[in-house]
N, C-alpha and C positions, 0 to 999 in steps of 0.2 A: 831439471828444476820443475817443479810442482806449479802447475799452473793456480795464477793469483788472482783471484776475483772478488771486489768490494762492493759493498752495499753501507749505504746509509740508513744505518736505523732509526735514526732520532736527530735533530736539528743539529745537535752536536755531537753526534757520536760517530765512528765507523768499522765498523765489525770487518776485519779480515777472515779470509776462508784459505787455507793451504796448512803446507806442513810448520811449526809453529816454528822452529828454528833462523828454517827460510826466510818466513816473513821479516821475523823480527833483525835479519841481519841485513833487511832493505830500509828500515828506518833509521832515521837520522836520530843522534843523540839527543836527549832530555826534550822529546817532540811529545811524551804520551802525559796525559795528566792521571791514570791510572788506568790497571789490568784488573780484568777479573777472568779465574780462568778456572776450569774443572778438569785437568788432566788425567790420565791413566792413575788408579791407585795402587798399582803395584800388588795387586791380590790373586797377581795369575789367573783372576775372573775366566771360569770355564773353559783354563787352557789356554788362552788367548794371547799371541805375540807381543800386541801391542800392550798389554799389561801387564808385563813382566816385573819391572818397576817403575818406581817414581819417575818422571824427569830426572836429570843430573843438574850437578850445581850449573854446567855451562848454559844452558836454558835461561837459571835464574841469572847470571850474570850479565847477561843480554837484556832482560826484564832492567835489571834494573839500571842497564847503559839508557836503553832508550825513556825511560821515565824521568821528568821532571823533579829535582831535589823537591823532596816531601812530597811524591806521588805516592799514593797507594795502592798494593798490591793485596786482593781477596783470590785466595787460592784454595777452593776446594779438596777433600781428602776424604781417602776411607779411615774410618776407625781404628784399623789393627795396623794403619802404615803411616796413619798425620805425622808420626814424630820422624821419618826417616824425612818426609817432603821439608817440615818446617826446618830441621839441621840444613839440609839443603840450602834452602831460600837464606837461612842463618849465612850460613856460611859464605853465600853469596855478597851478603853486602845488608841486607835489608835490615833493618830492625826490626825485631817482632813486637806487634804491641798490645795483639788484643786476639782474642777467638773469637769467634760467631757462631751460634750453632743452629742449621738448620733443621727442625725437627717438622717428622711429620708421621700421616698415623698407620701408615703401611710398609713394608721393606720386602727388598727378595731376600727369602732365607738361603745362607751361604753355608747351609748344615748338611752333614748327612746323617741323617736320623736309622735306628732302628728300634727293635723292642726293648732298647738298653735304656733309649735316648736318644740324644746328639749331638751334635760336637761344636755349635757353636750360636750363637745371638741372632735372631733378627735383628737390623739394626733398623733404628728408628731415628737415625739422625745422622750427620755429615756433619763434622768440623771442618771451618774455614777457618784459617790461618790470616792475620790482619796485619803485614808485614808494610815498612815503608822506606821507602830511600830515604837517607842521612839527610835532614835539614839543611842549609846554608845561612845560619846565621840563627835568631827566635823564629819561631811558628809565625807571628806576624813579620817578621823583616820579609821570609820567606813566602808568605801569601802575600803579599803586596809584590813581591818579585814575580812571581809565577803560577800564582793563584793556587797553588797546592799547600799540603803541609794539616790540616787544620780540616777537623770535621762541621758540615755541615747537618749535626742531628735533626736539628725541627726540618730542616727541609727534606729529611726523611721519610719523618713520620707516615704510619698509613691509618687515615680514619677508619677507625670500628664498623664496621655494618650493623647496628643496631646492638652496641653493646655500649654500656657503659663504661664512662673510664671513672666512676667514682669508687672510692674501696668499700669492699663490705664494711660495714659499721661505723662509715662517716656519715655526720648527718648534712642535707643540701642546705646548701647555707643563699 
């Protein structure tokens, strides 16, 4: 067994450290209020064992034993393999309900180039998959049961560093 070590990251939060299987088959049922998780993408990255493929669906099916009806699951992906993770996590249990995309302004190129070309994109962004356990009952029955279910957006939000949120060509009223 894979030795289990936690830390608490945040007042309420607690980040496990082991093989993800494992862990998840030490917790107790509908204990998690939501996963976020960035697995192997199945890109065979540089040869590499452990990226062979996605997860399996029995990973997701543990995900979503241990989550609270209308927990949510963000589960990161590469580009040329999100659609085999999301069937997956489908297939699991979860309802898909949304994507997110992380963009950003640099990528490792996953090419091999020559004086032809190359063979394939820098990629400049990561899909995450917004899957959630089945509700029991409305979004509200169910947030008042178990505090999940139901996005909180404005307490998302991240203020600008000196950028406006007005649109070009509204005038300040």
């Amino acid at each position: 067994m894979t030795e289990l070590r936690i830390q608490t990251v945040l007042r309420n939060a607690t980040l496990y450290l082991g093989d993800c299987l494992e862990v998840l088959r030490t917790m107790p049922d509908c204990s998690v209020d939501s996963i976020v998780t960035d697995p192997p993408y199945g890109l065979k990255f540089m040869g590499k064992a452990w990226d062979y493929d996605v997860p399996p669906e029995e990973v997701w099916r543990e995900c979503l034993r241990v989550l609270k009806p209308g927990g949510h699951l963000l589960c990161f992906a590469g580009t040329r393999t999100y659609h085999r993770g999301v069937v997956r996590i489908e297939d699991a249990g979860f309802e898909v309900r949304d994507q997110i995309m992380w963009v950003y302004g640099s990528g490792f190129p996953k090419s091999h180039n020559g004086e032809w070309g190359g063979t394939a994109l820098k990629p400049a962004h990561e899909p995450i998959v917004m899957a959630r356990k089945p509700l029991i009952g409305t979004v509200e029955q169910n947030w008042r049961a178990y505090g999940t279910g139901a996005l909180n957006i404005d307490g998302c939000r991240v203020d600008p560093t000196g950028e406006s949120r007005e649109r070009v060509g509204e005038a300040s009223q």
